[in-house]
SEVO-466353 format. One line per field, with one value per residue: residue in three letters; x, y, z of N, C-alpha, C, O, CB in turn. Coordinates in Angstrom, 2 decimals, always signed. Glycine has a CB too. Layout:
pado [Ala|...] $
n.xx [X|...] $
n.yy [Y|...] $
n.zz [Z|...] $
ca.xx [X|...] $
ca.yy [Y|...] $
ca.zz [Z|...] $
c.xx [X|...] $
c.yy [Y|...] $
c.zz [Z|...] $
o.xx [X|...] $
o.yy [Y|...] $
o.zz [Z|...] $
cb.xx [X|...] $
cb.yy [Y|...] $
cb.zz [Z|...] $
//
This chain:
pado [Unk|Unk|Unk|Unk|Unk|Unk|Unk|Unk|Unk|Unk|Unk|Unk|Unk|Unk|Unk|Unk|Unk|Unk|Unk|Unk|Unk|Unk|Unk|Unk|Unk|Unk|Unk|Unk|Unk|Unk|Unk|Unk|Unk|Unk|Unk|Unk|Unk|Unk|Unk|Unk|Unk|Unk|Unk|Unk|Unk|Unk|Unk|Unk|Unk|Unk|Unk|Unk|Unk|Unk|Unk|Unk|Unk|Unk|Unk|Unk|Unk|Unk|Unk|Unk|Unk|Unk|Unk|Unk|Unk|Unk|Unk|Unk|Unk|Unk|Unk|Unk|Unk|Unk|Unk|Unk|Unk|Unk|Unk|Unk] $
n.xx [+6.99|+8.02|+10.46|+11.26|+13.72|+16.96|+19.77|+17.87|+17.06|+19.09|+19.53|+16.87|+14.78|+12.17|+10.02|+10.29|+9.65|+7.85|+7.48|+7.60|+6.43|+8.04|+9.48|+12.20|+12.56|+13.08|+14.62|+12.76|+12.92|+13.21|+12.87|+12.97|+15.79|+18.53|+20.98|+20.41|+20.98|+20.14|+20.19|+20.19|+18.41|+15.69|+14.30|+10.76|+8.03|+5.22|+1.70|-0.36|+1.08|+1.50|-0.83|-1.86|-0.34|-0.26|-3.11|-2.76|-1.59|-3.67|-5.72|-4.95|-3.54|-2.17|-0.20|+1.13|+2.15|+3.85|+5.48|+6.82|+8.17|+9.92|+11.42|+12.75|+14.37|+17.90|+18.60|+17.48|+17.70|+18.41|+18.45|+15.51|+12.23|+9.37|+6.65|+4.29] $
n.yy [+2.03|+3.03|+4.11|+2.17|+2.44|+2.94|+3.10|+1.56|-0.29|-2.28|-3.36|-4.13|-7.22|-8.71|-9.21|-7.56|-4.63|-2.17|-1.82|+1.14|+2.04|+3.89|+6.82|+8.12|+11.40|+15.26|+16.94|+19.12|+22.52|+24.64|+22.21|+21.69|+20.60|+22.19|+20.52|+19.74|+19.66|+21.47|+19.86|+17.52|+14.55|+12.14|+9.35|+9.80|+8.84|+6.85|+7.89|+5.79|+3.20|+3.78|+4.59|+1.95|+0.59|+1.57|+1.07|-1.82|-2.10|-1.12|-2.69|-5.51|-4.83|-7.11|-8.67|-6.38|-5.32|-7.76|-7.34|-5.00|-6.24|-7.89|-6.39|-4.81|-6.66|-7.41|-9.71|-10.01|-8.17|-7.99|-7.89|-7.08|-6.91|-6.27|-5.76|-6.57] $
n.zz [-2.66|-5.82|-8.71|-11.01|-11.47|-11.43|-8.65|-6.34|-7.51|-7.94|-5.33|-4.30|-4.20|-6.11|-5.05|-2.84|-2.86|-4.71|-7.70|-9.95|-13.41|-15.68|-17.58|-19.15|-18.63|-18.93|-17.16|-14.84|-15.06|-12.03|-10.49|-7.14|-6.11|-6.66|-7.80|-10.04|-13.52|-16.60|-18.58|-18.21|-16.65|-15.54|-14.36|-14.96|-13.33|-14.16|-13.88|-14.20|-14.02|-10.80|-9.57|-10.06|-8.27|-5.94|-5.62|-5.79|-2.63|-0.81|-1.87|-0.89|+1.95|+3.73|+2.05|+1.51|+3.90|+4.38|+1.99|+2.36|+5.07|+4.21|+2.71|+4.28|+5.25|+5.45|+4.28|+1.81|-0.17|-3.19|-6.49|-8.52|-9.38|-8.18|-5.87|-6.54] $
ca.xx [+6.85|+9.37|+10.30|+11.86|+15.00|+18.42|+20.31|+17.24|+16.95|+20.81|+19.14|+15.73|+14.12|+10.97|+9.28|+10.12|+9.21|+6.37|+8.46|+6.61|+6.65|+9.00|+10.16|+13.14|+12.38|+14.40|+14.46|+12.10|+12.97|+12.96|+12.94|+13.42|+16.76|+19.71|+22.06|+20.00|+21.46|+18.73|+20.42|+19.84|+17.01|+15.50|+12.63|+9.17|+7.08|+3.75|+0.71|-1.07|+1.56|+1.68|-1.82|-2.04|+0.34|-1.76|-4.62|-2.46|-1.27|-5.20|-6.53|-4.42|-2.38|-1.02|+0.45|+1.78|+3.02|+4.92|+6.61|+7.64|+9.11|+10.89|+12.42|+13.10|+15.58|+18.49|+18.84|+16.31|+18.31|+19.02|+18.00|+14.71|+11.64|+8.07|+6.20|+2.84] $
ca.yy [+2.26|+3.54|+3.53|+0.49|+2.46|+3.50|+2.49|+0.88|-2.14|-3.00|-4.15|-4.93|-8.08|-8.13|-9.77|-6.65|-3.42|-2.16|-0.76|+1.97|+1.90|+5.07|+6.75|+9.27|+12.88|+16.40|+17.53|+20.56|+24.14|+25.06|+21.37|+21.74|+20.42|+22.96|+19.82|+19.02|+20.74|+21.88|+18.85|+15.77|+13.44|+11.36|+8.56|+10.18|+7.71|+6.49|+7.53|+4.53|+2.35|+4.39|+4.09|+0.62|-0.05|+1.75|-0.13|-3.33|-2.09|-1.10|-4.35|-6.68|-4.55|-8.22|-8.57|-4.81|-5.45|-9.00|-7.17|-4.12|-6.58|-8.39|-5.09|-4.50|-7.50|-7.34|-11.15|-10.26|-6.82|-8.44|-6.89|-7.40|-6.05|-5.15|-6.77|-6.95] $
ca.zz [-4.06|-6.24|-9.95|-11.15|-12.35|-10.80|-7.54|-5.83|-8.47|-7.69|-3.90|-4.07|-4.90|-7.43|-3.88|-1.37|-3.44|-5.67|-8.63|-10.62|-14.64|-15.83|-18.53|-19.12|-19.08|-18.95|-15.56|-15.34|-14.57|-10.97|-9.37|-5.50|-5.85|-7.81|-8.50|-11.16|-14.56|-17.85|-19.74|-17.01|-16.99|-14.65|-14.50|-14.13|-12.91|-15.04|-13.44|-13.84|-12.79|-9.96|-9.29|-9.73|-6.94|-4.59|-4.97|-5.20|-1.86|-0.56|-1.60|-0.28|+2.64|+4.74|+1.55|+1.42|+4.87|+4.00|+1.32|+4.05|+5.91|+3.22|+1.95|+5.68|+5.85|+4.59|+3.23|+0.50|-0.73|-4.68|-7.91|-8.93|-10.01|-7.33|-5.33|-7.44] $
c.xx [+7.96|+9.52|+11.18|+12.97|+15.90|+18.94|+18.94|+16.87|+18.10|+20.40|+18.35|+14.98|+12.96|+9.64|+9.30|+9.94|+8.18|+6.93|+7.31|+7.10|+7.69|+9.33|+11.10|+12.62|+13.40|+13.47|+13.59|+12.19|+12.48|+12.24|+13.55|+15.26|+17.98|+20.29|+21.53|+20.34|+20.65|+19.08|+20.55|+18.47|+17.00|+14.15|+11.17|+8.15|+5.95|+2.64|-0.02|-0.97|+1.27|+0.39|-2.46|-1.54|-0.12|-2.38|-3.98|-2.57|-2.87|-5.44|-5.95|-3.14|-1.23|-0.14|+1.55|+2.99|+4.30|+6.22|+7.62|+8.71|+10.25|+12.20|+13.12|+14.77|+17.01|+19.09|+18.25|+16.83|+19.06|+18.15|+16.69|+13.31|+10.46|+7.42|+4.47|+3.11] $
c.yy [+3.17|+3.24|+2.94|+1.26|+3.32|+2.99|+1.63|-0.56|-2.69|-3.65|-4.53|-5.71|-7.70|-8.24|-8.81|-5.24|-3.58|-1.25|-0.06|+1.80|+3.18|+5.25|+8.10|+10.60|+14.05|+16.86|+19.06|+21.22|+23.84|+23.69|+21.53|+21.16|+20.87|+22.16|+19.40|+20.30|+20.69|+20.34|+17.88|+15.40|+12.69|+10.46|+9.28|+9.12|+7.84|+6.48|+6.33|+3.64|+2.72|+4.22|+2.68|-0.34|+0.66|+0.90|-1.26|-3.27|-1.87|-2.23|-5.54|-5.82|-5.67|-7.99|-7.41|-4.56|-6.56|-8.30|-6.02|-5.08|-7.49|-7.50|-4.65|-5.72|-8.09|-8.57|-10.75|-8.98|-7.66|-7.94|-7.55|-6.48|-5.32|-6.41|-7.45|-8.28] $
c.zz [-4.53|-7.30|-10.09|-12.08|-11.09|-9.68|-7.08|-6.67|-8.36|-6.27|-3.49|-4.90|-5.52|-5.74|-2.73|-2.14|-4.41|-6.77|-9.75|-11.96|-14.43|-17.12|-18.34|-19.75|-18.53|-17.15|-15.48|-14.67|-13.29|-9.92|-8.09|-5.53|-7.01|-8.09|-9.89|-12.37|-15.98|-18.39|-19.22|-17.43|-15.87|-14.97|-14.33|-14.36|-13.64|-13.75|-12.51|-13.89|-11.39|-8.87|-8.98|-8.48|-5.92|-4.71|-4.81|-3.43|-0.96|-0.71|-0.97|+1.29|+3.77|+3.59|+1.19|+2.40|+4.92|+3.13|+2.12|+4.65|+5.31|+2.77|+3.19|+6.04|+5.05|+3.73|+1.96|-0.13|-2.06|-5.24|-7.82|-9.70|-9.10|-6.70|-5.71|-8.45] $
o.xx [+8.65|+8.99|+12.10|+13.17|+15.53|+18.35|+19.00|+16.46|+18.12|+21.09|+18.41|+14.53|+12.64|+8.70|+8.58|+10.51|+7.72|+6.80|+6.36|+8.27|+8.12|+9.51|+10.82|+12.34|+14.37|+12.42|+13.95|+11.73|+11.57|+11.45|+14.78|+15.88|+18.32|+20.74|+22.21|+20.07|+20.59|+18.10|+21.21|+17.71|+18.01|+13.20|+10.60|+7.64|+5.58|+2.55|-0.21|-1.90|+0.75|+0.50|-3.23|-1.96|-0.38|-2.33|-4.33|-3.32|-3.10|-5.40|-6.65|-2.04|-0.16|+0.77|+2.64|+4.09|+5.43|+7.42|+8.81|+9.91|+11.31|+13.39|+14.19|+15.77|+17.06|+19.85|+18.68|+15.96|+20.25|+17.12|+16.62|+13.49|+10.39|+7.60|+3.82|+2.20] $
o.yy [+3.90|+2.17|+3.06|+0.88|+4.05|+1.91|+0.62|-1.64|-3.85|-4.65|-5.23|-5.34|-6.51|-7.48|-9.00|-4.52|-4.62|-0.03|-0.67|+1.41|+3.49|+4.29|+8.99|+10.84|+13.79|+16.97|+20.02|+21.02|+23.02|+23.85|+21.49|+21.62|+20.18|+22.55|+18.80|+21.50|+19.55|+19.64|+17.08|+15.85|+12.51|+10.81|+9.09|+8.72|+9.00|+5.60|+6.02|+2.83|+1.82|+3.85|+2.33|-1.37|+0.04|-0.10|-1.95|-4.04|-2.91|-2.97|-6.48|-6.32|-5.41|-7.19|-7.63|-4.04|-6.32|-8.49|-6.15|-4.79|-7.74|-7.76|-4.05|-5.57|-9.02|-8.46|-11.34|-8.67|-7.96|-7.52|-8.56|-5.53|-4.09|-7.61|-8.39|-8.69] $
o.zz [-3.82|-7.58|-9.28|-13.23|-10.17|-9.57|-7.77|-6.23|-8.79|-6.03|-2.48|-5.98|-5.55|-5.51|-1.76|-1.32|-4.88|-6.71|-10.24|-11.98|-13.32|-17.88|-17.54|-20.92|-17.82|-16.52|-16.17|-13.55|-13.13|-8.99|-8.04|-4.57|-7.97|-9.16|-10.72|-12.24|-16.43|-18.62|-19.88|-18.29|-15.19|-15.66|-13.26|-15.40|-13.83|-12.89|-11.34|-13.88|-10.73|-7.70|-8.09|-7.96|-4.89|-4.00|-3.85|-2.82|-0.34|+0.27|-0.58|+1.50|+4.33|+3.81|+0.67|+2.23|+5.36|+3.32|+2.38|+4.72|+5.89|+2.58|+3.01|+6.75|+4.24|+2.77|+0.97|-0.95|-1.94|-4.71|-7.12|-10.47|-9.10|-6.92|-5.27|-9.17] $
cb.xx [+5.49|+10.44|+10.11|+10.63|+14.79|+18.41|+20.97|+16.32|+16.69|+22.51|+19.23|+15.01|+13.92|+10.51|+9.86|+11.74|+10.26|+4.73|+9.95|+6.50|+5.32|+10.24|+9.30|+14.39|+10.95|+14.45|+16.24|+10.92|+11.95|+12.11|+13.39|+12.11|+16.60|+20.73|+22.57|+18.23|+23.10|+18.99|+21.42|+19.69|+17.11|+15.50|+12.50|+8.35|+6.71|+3.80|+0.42|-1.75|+2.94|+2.00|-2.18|-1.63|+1.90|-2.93|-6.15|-0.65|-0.12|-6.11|-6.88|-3.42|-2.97|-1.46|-0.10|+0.59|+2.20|+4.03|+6.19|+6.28|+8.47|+10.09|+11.48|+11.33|+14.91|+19.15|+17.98|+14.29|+19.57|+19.26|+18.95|+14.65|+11.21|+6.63|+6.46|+2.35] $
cb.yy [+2.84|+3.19|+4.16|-1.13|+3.41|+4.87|+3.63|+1.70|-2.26|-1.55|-3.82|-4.31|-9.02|-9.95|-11.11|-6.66|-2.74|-1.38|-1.81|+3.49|+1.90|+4.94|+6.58|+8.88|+13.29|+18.17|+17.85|+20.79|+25.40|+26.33|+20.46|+20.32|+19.23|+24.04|+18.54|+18.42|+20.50|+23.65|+18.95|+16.02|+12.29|+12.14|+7.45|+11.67|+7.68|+4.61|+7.62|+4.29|+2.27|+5.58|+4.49|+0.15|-0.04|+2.92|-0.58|-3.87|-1.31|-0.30|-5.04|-7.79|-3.49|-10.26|-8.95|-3.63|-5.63|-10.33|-6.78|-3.88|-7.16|-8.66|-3.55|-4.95|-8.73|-6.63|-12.71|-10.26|-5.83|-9.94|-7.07|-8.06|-6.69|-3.99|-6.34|-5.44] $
cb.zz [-4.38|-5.61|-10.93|-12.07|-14.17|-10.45|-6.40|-5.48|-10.35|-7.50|-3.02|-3.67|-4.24|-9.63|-3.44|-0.08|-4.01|-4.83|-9.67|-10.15|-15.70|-15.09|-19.74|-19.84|-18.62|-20.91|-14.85|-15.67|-15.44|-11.31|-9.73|-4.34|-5.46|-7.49|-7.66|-10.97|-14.87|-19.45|-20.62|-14.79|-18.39|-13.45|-13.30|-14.74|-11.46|-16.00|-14.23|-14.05|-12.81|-10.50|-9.94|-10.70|-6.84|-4.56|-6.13|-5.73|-1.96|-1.34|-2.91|-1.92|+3.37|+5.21|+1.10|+1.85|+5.87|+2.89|-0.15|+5.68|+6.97|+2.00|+1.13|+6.83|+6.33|+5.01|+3.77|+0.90|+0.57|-5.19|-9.69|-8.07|-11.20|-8.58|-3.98|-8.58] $
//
């Protein structure tokens, strides 16, 4: 799982990841990582996308695992969108 924005949508199909909704927000004060500067932004993932692709992944885990191994090989590394 992962949100459906930035480098990782340039290599994975919609069929080998579980892309999270997202929207752009300001990076907030005292994130674990100093490269980030007051006036950046990044995706913060939606909840309850977020949620939803758990349970996709819970209710059906062969399927959870198929897409693992999809995302695992590198024939199937093209843009796309999740595996729900």
């Amino acid at each position: 799982m992962i949100t459906g924005w930035g480098g990782p949508t340039a290599f994975l199909r919609s069929d080998a990841a579980y892309f999270v909704d997202w929207s752009m927000a300001p990076v907030r004060p005292g994130e674990a990582n100093a490269s980030y500067t007051p006036d950046q932004r990044w995706a913060e993932p939606d909840m309850s996308s977020a949620v939803a692709a758990l349970r996709a992944v819970a209710a059906d885990p062969a399927e959870a695992a198929r897409c693992a191994g999809r995302a695992a090989h590198p024939a199937f590394h093209r843009a796309g969108g999740g595996c729900r």
